[in-house]
C-alpha positions in Angstrom: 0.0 0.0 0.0 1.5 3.5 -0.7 1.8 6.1 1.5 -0.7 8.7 1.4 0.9 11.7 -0.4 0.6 15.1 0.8 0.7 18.0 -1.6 2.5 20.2 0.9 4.6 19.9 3.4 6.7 21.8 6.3 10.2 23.3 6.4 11.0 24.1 10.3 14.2 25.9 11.5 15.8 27.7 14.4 14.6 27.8 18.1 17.7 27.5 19.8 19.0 31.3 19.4 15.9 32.5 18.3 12.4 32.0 17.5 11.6 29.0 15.8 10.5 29.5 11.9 8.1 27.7 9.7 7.8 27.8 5.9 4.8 26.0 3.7 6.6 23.4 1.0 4.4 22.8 -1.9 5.1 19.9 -3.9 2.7 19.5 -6.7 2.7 21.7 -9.3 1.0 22.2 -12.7 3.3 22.5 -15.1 1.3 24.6 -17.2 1.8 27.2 -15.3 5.2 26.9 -16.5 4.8 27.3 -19.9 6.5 30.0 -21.9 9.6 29.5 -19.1 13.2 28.3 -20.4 12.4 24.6 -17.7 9.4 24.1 -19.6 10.4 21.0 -21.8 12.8 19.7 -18.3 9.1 20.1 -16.7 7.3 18.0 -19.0 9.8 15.3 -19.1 9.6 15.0 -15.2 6.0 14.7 -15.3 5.9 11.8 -18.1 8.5 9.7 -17.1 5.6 6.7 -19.3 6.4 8.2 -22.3 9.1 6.8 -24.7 12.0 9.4 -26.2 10.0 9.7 -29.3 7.0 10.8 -28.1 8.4 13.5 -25.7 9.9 14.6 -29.1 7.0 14.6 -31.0 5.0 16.5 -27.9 7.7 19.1 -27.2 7.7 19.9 -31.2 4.1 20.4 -31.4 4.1 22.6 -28.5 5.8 25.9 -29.9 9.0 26.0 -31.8 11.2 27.6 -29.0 10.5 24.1 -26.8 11.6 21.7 -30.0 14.6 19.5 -28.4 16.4 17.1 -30.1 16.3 13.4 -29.4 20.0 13.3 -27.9 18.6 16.0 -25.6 15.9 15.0 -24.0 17.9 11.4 -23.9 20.8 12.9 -22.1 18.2 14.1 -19.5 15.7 12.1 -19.2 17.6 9.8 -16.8 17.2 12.5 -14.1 13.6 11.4 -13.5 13.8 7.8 -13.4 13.2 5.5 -10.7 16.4 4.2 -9.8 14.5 0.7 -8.9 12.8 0.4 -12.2 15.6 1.9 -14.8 16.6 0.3 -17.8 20.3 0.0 -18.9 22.0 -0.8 -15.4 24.1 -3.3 -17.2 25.1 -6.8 -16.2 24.9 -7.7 -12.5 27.8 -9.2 -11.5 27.4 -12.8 -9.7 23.7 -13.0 -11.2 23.8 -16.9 -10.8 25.5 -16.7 -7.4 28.5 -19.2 -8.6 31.6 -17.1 -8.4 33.0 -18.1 -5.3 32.5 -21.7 -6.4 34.4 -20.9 -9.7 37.3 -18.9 -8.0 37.4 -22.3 -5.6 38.0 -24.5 -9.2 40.2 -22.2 -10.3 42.6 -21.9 -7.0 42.9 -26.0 -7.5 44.0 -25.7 -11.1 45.8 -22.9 -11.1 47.9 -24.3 -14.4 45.3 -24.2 -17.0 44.4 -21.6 -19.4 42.2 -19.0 -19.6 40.1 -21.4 -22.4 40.9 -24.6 -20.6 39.5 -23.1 -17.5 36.3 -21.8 -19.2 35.6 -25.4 -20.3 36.6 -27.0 -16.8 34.0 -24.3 -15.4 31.4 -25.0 -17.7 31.9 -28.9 -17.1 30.8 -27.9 -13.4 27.7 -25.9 -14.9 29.5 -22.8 -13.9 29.3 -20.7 -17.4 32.3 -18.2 -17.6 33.6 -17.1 -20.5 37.6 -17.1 -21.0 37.8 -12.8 -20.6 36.3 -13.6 -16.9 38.6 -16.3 -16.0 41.5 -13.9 -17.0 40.1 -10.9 -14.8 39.7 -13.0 -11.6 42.4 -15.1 -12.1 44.2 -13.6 -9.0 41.0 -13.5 -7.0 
């Protein structure tokens, strides 16, 4: 269940040399407000992170001319709103199968083979390492 979110919020400071201070935080906004402004386009990124590169495109083109991005642009920034739990591209995992430490193991008790020897002795053991990753943990 998500927790209820609240539109605003408080900022409290102060109190010990003088009086304590409170400030309303709003945290919704419309971003239409916001049009005409130079953060316009960074605005309607933030509030679409659903939307592919291409359509942002296509949107911030039919908007008005002086919000037309490229593609490279609104890629390069796009990132900045992205859950970091749900992103795409955060590259291989290391230890995804959980069978490094039993490879490094084999490969301490045969520490004579080669790098291709090694990957086959590995894979014999249903350990699946190809010869580049034998040679960078090697040492290990």
């Amino acid at each position: 269940m998500e927790t209820e979110r609240k539109p605003t919020g408080t900022l409290r400071w102060g109190g010990e040399y003088g009086p304590e201070q409170t400030r309303p935080i709003n945290y919704v906004i419309d971003v239409r407000d916001f049009k005409g402004r130079p953060g316009f386009p960074w605005l309607l990124i933030a509030a679409n992170p659903h939307l592919s590169v291409n359509v942002l495109w296509m949107w911030l083109r039919s908007e008005d001319k002086k919000y037309e991005r490229s593609q490279s642009w609104i890629y390069r920034r796009r990132w900045l709103f992205e859950d970091p739990e749900k992103a795409n591209g955060v590259g291989r995992q290391p230890n995804v199968d959980g069978k490094d430490g039993r490879a490094i193991a084999i490969m301490r008790e045969n520490p004579t083979l080669s790098a291709r020897a090694m990957s086959r002795l590995l894979k014999e053991h249903g350990i699946v390492r190809n010869k580049d990753w034998v040679l960078k943990h090697k040492c290990d």
